[in-house]
VOPAGU-2260 file (C-alpha; in pm, 1 decimal, decimal comma):
REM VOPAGU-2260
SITE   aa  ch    i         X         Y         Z
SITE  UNK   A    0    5796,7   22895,8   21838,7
SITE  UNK   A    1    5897,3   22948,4   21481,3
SITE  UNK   A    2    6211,9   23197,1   21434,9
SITE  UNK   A    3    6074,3   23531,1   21294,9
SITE  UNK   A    4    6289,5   23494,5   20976,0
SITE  UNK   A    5    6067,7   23246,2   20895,3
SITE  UNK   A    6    5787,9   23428,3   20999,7
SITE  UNK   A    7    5576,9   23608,4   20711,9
SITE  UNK   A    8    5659,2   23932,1   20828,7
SITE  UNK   A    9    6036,1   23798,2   20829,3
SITE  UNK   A   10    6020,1   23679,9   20503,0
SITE  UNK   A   11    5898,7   23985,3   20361,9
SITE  UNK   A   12    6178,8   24212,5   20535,4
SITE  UNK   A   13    6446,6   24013,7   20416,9
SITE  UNK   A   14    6340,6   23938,0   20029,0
SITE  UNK   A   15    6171,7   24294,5   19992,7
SITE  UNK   A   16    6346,2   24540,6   20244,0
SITE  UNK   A   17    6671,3   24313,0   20190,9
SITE  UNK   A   18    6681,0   24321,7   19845,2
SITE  UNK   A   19    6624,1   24720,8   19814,1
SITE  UNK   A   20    6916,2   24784,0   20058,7
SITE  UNK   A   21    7158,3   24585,1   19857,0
SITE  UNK   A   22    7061,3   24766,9   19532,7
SITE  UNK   A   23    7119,1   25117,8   19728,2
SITE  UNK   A   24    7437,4   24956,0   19827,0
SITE  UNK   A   25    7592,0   24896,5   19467,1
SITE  UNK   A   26    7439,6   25221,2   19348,0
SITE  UNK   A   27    7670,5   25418,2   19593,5
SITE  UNK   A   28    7959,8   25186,1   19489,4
SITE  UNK   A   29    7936,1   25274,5   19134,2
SITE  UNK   A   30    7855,6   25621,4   19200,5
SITE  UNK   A   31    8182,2   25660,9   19409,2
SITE  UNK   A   32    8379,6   25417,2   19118,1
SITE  UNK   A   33    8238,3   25688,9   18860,3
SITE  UNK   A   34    8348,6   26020,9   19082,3
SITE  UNK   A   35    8684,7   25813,1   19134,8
SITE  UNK   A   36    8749,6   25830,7   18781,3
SITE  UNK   A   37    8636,6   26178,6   18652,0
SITE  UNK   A   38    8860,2   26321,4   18885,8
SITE  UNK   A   39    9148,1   26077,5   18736,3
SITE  UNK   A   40    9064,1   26198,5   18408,1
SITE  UNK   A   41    9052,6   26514,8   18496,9
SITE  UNK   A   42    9436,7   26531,5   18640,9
SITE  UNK   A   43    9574,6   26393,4   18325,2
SITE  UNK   A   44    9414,7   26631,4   18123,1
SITE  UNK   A   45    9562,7   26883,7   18342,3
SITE  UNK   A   46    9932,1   26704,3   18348,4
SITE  UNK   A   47    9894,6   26642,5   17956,3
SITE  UNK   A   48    9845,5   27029,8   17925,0
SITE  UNK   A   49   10097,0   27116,6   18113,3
SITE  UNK   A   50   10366,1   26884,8   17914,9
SITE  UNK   A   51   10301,5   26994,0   17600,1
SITE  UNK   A   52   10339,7   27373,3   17741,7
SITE  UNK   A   53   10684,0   27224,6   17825,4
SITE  UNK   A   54   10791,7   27097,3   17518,8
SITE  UNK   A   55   10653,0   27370,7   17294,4
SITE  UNK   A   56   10854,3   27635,5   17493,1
SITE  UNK   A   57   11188,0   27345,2   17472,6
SITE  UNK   A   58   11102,1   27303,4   17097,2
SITE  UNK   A   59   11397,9   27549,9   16867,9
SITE  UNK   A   60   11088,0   27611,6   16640,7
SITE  UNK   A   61   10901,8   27757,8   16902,4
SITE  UNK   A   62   10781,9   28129,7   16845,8
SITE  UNK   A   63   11030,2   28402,8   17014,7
SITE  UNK   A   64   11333,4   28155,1   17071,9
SITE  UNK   A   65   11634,0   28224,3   16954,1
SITE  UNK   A   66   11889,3   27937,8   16882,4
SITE  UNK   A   67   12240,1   27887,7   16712,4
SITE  UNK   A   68   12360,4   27602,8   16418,3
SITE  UNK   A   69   12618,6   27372,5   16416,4
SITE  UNK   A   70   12743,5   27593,2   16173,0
SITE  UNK   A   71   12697,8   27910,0   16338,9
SITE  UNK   A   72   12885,5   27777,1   16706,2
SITE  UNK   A   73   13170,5   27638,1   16483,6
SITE  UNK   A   74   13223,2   27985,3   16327,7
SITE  UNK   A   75   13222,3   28168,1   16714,2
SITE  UNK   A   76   13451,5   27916,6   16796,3
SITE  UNK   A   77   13722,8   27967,8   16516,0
SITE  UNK   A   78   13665,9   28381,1   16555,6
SITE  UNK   A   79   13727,4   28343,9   16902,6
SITE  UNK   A   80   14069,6   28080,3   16810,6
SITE  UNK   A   81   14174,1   28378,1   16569,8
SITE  UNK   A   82   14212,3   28634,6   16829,1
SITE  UNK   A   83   14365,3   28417,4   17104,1
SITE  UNK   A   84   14600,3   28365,7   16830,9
SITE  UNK   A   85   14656,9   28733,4   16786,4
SITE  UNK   A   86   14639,1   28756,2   17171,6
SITE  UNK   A   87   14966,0   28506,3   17210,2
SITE  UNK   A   88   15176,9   28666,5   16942,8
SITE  UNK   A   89   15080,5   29035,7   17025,4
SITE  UNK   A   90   15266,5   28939,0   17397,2
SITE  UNK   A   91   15604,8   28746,3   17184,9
SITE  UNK   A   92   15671,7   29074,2   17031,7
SITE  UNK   A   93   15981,1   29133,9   17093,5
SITE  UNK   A   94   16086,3   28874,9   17301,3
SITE  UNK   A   95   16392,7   28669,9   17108,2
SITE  UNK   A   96   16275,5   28306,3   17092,4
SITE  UNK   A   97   16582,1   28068,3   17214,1
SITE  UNK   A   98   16729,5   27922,6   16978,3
SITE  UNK   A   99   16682,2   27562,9   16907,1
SITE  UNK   A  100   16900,8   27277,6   17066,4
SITE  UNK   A  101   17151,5   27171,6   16847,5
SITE  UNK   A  102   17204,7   26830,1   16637,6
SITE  UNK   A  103   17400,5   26576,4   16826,9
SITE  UNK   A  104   17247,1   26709,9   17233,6
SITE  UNK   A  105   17541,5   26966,1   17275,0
SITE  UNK   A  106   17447,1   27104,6   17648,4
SITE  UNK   A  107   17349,6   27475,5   17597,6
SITE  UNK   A  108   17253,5   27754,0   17810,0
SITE  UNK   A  109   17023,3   27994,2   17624,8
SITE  UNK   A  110   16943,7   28348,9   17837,9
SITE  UNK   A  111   16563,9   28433,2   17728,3
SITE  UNK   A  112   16473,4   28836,6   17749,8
SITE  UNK   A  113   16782,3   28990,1   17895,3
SITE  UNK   A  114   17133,6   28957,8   17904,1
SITE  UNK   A  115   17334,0   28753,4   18189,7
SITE  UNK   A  116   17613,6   28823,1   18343,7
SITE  UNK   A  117   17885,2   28597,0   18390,5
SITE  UNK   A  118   18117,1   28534,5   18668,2
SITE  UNK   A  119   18497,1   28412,4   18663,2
SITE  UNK   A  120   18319,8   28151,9   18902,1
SITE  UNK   A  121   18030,0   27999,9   19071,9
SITE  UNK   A  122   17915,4   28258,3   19282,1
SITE  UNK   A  123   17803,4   28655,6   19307,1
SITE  UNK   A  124   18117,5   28727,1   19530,7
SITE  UNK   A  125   18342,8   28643,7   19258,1
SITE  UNK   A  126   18477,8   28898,9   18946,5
SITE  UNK   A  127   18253,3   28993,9   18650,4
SITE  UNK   A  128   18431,0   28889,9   18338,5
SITE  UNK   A  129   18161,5   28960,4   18052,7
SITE  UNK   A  130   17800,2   28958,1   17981,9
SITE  UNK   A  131   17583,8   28697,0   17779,5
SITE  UNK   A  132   17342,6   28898,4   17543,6
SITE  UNK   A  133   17006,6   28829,8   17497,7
SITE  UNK   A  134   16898,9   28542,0   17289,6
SITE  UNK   A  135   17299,1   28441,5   17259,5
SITE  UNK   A  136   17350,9   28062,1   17401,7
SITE  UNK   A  137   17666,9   27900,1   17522,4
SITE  UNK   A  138   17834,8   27512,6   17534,0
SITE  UNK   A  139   17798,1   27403,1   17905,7
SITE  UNK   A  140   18167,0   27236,7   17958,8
SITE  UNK   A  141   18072,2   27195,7   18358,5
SITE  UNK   A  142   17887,0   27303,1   18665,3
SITE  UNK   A  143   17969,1   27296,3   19044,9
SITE  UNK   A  144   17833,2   27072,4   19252,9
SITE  UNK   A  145   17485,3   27147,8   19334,0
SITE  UNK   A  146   17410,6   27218,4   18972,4
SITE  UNK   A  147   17316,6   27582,3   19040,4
SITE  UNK   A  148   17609,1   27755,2   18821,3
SITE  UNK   A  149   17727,7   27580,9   18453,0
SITE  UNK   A  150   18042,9   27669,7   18376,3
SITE  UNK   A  151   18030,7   27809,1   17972,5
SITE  UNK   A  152   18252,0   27809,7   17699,7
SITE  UNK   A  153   18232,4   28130,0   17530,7
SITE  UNK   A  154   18250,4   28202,5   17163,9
SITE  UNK   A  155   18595,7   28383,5   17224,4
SITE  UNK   A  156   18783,1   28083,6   17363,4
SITE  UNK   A  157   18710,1   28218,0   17736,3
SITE  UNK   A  158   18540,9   27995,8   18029,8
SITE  UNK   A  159   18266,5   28175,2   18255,7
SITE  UNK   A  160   18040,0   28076,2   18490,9
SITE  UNK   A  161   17640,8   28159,0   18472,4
SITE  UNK   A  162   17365,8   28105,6   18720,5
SITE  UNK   A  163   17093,6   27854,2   18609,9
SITE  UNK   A  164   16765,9   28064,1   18741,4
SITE  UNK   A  165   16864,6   28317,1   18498,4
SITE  UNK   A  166   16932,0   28141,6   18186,4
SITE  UNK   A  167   16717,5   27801,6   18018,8
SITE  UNK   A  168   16960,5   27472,8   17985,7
SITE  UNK   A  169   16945,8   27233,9   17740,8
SITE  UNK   A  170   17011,1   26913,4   17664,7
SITE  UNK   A  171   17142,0   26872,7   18063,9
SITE  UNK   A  172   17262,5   26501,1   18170,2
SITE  UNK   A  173   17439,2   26409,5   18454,4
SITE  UNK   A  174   17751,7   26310,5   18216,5
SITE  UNK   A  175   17844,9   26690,5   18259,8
SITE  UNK   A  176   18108,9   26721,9   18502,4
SITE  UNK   A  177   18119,0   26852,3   18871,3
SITE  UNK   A  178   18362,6   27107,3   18934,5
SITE  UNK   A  179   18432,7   27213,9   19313,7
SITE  UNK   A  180   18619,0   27506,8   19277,7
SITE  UNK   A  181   18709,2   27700,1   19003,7
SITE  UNK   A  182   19111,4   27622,7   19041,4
SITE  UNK   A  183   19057,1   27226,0   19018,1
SITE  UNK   A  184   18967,1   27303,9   18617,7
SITE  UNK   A  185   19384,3   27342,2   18596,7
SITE  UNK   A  186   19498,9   27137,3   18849,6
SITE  UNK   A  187   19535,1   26783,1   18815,3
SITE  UNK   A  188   19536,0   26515,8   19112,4
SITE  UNK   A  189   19813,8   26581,1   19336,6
SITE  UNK   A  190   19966,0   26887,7   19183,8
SITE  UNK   A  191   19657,2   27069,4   19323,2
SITE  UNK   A  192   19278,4   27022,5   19432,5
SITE  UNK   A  193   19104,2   26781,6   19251,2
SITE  UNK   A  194   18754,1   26834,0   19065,4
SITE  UNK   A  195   18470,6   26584,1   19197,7
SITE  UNK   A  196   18300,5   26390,6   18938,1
SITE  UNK   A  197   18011,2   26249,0   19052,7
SITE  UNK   A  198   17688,8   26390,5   18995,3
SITE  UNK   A  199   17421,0   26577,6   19212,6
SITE  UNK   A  200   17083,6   26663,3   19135,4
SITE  UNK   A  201   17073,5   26858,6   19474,3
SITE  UNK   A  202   16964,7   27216,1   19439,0
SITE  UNK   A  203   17084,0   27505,3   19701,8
SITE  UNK   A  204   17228,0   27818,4   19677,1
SITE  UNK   A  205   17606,1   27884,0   19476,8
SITE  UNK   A  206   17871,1   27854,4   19709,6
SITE  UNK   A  207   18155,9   28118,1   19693,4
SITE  UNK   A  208   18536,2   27994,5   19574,7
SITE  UNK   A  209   18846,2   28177,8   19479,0
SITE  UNK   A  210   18843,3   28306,9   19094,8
SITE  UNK   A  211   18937,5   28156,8   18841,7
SITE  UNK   A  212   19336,1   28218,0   18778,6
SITE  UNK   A  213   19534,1   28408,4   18520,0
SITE  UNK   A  214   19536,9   28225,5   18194,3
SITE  UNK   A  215   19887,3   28168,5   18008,4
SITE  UNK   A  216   19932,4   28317,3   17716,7
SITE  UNK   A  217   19815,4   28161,3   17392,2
SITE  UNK   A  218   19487,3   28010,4   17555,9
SITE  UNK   A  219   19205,9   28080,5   17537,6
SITE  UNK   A  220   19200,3   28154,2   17148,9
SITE  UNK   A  221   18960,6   28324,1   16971,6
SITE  UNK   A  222   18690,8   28126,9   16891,2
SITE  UNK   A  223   18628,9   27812,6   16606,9
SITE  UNK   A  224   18492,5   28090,2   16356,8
SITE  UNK   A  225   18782,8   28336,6   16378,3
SITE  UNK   A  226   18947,8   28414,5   16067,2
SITE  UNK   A  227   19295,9   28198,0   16069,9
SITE  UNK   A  228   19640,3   28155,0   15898,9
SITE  UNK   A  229   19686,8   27802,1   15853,2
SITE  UNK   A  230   20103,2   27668,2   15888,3
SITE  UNK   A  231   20105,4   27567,0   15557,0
SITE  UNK   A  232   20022,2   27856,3   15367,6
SITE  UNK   A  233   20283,3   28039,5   15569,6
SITE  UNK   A  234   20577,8   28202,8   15320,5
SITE  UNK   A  235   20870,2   28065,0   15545,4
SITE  UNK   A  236   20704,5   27740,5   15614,9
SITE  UNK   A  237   20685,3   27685,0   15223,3
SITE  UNK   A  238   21020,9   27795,3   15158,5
SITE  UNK   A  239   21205,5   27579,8   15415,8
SITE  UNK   A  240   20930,0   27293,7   15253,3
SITE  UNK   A  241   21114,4   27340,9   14938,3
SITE  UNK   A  242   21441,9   27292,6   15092,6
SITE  UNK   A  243   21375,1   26959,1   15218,1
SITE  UNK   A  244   21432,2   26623,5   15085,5
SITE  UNK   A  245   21078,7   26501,5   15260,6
SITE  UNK   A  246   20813,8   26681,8   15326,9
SITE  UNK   A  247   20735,8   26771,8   15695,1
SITE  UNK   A  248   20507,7   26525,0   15858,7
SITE  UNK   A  249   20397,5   26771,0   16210,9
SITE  UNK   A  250   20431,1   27156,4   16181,2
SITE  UNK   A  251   20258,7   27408,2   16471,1
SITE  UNK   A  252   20295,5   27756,1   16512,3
SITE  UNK   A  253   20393,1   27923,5   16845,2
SITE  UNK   A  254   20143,4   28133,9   17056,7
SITE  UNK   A  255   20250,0   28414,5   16936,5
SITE  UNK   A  256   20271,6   28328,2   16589,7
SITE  UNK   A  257   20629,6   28429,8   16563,1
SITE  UNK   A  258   20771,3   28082,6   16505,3
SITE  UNK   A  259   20658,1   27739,8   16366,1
SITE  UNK   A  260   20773,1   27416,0   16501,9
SITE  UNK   A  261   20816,6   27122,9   16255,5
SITE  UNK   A  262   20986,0   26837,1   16188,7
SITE  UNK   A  263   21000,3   26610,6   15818,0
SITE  UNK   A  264   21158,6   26268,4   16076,7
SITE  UNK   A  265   21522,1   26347,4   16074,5
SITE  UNK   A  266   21572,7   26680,4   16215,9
SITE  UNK   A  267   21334,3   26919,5   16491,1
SITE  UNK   A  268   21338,9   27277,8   16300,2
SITE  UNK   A  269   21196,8   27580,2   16456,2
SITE  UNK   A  270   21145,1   27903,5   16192,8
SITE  UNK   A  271   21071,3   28245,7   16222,7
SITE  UNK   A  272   20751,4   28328,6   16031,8
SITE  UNK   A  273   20916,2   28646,9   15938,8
SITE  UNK   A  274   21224,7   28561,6   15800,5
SITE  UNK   A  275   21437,9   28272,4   15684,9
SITE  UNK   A  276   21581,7   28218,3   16036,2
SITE  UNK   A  277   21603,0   27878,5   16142,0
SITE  UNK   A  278   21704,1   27673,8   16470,8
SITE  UNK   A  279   21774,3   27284,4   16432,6
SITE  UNK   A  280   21725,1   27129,4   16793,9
SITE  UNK   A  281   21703,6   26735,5   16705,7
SITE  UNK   A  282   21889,4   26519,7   16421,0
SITE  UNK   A  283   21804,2   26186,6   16375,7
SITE  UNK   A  284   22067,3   25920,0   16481,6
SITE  UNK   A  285   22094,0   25533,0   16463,9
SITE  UNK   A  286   21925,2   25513,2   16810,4
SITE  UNK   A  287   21668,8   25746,8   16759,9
SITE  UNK   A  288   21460,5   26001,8   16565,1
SITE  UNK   A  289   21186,6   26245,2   16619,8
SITE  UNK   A  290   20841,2   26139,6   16401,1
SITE  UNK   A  291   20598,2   26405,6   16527,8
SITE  UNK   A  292   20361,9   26520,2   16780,6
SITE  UNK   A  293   20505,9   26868,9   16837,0
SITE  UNK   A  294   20320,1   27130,4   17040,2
SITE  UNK   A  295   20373,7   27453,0   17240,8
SITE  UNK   A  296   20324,9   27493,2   17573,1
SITE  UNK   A  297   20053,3   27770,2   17637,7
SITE  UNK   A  298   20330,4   28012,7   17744,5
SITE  UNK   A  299   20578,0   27980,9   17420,2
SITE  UNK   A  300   20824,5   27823,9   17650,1
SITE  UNK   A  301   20844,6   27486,0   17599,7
SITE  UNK   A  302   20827,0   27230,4   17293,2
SITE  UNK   A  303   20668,1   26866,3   17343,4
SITE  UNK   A  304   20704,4   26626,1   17045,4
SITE  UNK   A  305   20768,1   26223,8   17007,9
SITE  UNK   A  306   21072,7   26024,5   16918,7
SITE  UNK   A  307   21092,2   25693,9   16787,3
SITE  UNK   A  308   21342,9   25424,9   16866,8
SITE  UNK   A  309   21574,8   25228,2   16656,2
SITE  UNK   A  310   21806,4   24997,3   16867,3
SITE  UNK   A  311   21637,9   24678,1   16752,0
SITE  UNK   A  312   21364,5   24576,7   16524,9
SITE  UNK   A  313   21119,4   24487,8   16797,7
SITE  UNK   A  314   21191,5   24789,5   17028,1
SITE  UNK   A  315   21055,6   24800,5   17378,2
SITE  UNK   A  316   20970,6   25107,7   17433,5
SITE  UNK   A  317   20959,1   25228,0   17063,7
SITE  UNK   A  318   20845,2   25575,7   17144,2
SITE  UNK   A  319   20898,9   25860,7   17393,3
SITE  UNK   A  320   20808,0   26236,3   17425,7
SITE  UNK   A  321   21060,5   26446,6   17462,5
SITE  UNK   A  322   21048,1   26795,4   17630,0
SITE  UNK   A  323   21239,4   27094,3   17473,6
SITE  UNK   A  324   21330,7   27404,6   17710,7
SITE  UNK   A  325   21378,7   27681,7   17442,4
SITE  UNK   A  326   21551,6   27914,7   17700,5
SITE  UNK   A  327   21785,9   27629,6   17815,9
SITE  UNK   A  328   21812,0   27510,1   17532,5
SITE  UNK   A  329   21803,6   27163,8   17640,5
SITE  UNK   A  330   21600,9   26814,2   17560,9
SITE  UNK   A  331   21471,4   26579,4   17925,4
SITE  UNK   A  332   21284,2   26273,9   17803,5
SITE  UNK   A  333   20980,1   26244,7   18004,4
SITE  UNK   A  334   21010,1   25888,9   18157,7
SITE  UNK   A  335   20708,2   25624,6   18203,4
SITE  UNK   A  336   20606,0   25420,9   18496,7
SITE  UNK   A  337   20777,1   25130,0   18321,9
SITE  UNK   A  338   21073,6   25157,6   18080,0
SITE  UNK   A  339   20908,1   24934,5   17891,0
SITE  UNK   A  340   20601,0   25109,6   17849,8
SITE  UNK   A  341   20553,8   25386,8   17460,0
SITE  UNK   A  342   20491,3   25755,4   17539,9
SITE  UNK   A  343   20324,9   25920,1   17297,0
SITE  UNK   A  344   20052,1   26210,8   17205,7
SITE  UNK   A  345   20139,6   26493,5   17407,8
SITE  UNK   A  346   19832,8   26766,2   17426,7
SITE  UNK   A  347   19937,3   27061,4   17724,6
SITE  UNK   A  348   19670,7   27194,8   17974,1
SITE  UNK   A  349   19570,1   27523,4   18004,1
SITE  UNK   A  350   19775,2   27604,6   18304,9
SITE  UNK   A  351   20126,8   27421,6   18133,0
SITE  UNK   A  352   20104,5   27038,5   18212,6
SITE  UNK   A  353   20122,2   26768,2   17971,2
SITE  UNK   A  354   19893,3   26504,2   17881,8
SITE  UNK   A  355   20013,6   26174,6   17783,6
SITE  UNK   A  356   19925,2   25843,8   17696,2
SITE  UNK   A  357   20113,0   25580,2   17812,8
SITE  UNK   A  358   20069,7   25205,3   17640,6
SITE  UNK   A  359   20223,0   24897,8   17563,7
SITE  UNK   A  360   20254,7   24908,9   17201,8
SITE  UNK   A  361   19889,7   24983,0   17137,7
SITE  UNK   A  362   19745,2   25303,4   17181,9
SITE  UNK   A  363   19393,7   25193,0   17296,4
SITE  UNK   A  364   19535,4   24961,7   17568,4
SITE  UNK   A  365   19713,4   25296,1   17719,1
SITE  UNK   A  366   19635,1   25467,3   18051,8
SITE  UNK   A  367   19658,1   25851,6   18058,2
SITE  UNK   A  368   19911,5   26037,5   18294,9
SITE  UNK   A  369   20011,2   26405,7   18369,6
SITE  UNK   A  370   20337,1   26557,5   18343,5
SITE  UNK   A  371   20529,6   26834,6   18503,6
SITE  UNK   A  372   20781,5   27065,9   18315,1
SITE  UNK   A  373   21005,2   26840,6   18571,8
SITE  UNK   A  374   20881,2   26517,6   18448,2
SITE  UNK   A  375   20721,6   26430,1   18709,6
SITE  UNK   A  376   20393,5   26209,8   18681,3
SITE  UNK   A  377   20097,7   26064,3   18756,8
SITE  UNK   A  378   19779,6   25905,4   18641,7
SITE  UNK   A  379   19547,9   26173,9   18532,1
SITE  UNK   A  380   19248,2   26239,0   18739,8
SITE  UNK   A  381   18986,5   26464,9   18751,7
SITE  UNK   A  382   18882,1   26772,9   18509,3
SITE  UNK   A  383   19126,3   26937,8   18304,1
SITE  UNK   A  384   19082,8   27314,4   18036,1
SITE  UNK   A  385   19343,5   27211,2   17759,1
SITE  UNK   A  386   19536,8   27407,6   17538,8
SITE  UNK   A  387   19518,4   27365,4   17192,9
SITE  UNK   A  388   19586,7   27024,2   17036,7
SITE  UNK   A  389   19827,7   26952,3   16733,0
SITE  UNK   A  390   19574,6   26985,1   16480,6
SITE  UNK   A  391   19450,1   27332,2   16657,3
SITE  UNK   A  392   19807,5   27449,7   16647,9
SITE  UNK   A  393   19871,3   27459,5   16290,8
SITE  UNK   A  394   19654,3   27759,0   16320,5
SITE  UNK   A  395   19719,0   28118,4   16395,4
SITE  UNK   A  396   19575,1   28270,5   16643,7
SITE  UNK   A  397   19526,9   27820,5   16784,3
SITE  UNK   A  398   19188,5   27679,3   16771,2
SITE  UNK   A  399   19031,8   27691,3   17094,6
SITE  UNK   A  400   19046,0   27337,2   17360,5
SITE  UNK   A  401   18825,0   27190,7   17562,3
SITE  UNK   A  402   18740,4   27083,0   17888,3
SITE  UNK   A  403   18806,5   26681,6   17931,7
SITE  UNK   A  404   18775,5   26484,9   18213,6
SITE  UNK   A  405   18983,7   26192,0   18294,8
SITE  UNK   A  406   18800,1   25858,5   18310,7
SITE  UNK   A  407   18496,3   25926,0   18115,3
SITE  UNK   A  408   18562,9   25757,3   17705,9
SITE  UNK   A  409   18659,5   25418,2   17695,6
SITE  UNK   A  410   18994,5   25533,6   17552,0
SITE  UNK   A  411   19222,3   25673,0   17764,3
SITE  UNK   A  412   19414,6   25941,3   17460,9
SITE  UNK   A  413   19036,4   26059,5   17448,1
SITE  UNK   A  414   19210,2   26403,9   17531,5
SITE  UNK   A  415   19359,7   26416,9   17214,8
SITE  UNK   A  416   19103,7   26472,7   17007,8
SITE  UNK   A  417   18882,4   26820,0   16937,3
């Protein structure tokens, strides 16, 4: 038996009825392709519309949106510059800017709104001595030891202490020098405390130390800017000038301006400034001379000033300071460590010591000791307040010292200068 597809009733099922399913077939394929693809068309319509809503209402052309320039934000910006401007110095009225810092880094304390007060040292416990107004600055010359108090030089010649948090420093290094207590300013090495010099960036609160003592008479001075008599336009200085046979080569006037000290090389003169009165202390001899270097001792008491020797023509030592006792009326050469050794520039501390430099034969080869009104000595340590030098003596009322401390310039008669 034949299958039935290859029957005739086979045959006509699968070419007729065969053939009309598989056209139905494709006909629902492309109908569902064509539905497929309207409604594809039809969501980008939709997406299109809804973009260009988008960038019509982003547009700055669009209808009812506002928008600013470049030139229009710029001009906000520089009105709203303008009135921070007017802002910042509406609140500086009248508030004294601090000054600037001066040429050359001079350490300064500047006080900002109100005035300071200052202490005679580092710490509330201890006396009152002034006030710094506002705006007004002062030289640091020190601080203590935790670098919470600067100890001042005041435009009067006076020393104070002020309290950092209250004032604005300047120019601050650690080259300024500790002080521990306020007495170790005038008191060198083993004649009394000594000042520490090294440095501590250490903040904590001011200790409390004894105040500062009673100065001597004749420092402090009034300050660099004081009006001044200078020696040499002095009446009796001129007059005994014209009397001499050399001019005088070191002249400085007492603390009390009633005498001048001088001396032309061959005799040690003091005047009175009043009157023609005159006191010869020193003539030169064959051995010796004096050739300068004369100063008063802070109190009016004493006279320091250098002789030269003459024995031979290469003299060992070839100079000395010598140490006049006006009361006593008497001379004590101040001796060195070694005979051999020159004495020279004498400069006096605030509280009555001498400073001297003692040297081989040059001066920049010397080592710097302290002396006693005994003569007593040692090498100079520490922080010293000194009188006036010679130069600031030929000046009435002196020129004001300074603080120097021992060890710091590479020359050792470093104090000597102003």
């Amino acid at each position: 038996m034949r299958p039935w597809w290859q029957s005739s009733f086979g045959k006509l099922v699968i070419g007729g009825c065969g053939a009309q399913i598989g056209l139905l077939v494709s006909l629902a394929v492309l109908t569902v392709t064509l539905l497929f693809c309207v409604v594809c068309v039809a969501i980008n319509l939709v997406g299109l519309g809804v973009a260009r809503e988008l960038v019509i209402v982003s547009t700055p052309n669009a209808p009812g949106v506002t928008t600013s320039s470049p030139a229009e934000v710029d001009s906000l910006l520089a009105q709203v510059d303008a009135l921070l401007a007017q802002v910042e110095a509406l609140q500086l009225q009248g508030s004294p800017a601090p000054p600037p810092a001066p040429p050359g880094g001079i350490p300064l304390v500047v006080t900002n709104q109100n005035p300071v007060d200052l202490y005679s040292g580092p710490g509330i416990d201890n006396s009152l001595v002034g006030v710094l107004p506002a705006g007004a600055n002062a030289e640091i010359v020190g601080r203590d030891g935790t670098s919470t108090w600067w100890l001042v030089a005041l435009p009067d010649g006076r020393f104070a202490w002020v309290f950092n948090a209250l004032v604005t420093a300047l120019n601050v290094t650690n080259t300024i020098p500790v002080v521990t207590t306020a007495s170790a300013l005038a008191q060198p090495a083993s004649f009394g405390s000594v000042a520490a010099a090294a440095p501590s960036p250490t903040l904590s609160l001011p200790p409390t130390v004894t105040p500062m003592p009673t100065v001597p008479p004749g420092t402090p001075t009034p300050g660099a800017a004081a009006s001044r008599q200078y020696v040499e336009d002095m009446p009796a200085f001129q007059k005994v000038k014209a009397s001499l046979l050399t001019p005088p080569v070191s002249a400085s006037i007492s603390p009390d301006g009633s005498q001048i000290a001088m001396t032309e090389r061959i005799r040690l003169y003091t005047i009175g400034t009043a009157g023609a009165h005159t006191d010869i202390w020193l003539q030169d001899t064959d051995e010796m001379g004096p050739i300068g270097g004369v100063v008063w001792s802070p109190d009016g008491k004493y006279i320091a000033f250098v002789i030269g020797f003459k024995q031979h023509r290469y003299c060992q030592p070839c100079r000395a300071v010598g140490l006049l006792n006006l009361a006593e009326k008497s001379i004590t050469y101040l001796k060195p460590p070694d005979p051999q050794l020159d004495t020279d520039m004498p400069r006096w501390t605030q509280e009555g010591r001498l400073l001297i430099n003692v040297h081989p034969g040059e001066p920049a080869d010397g080592v710097a000791y302290v002396y006693n009104i005994y003569g007593e000595s040692q090498k100079a340590e520490g922080v010293y307040i000194l009188s006036a030098s010679h130069e600031g003596q030929k000046w009435f009322p002196w020129r004001p010292g300074r603080v120097w401390q021992a060890g710091v310039s590479e020359r050792a008669d470093s104090y000597n200068s102003d």
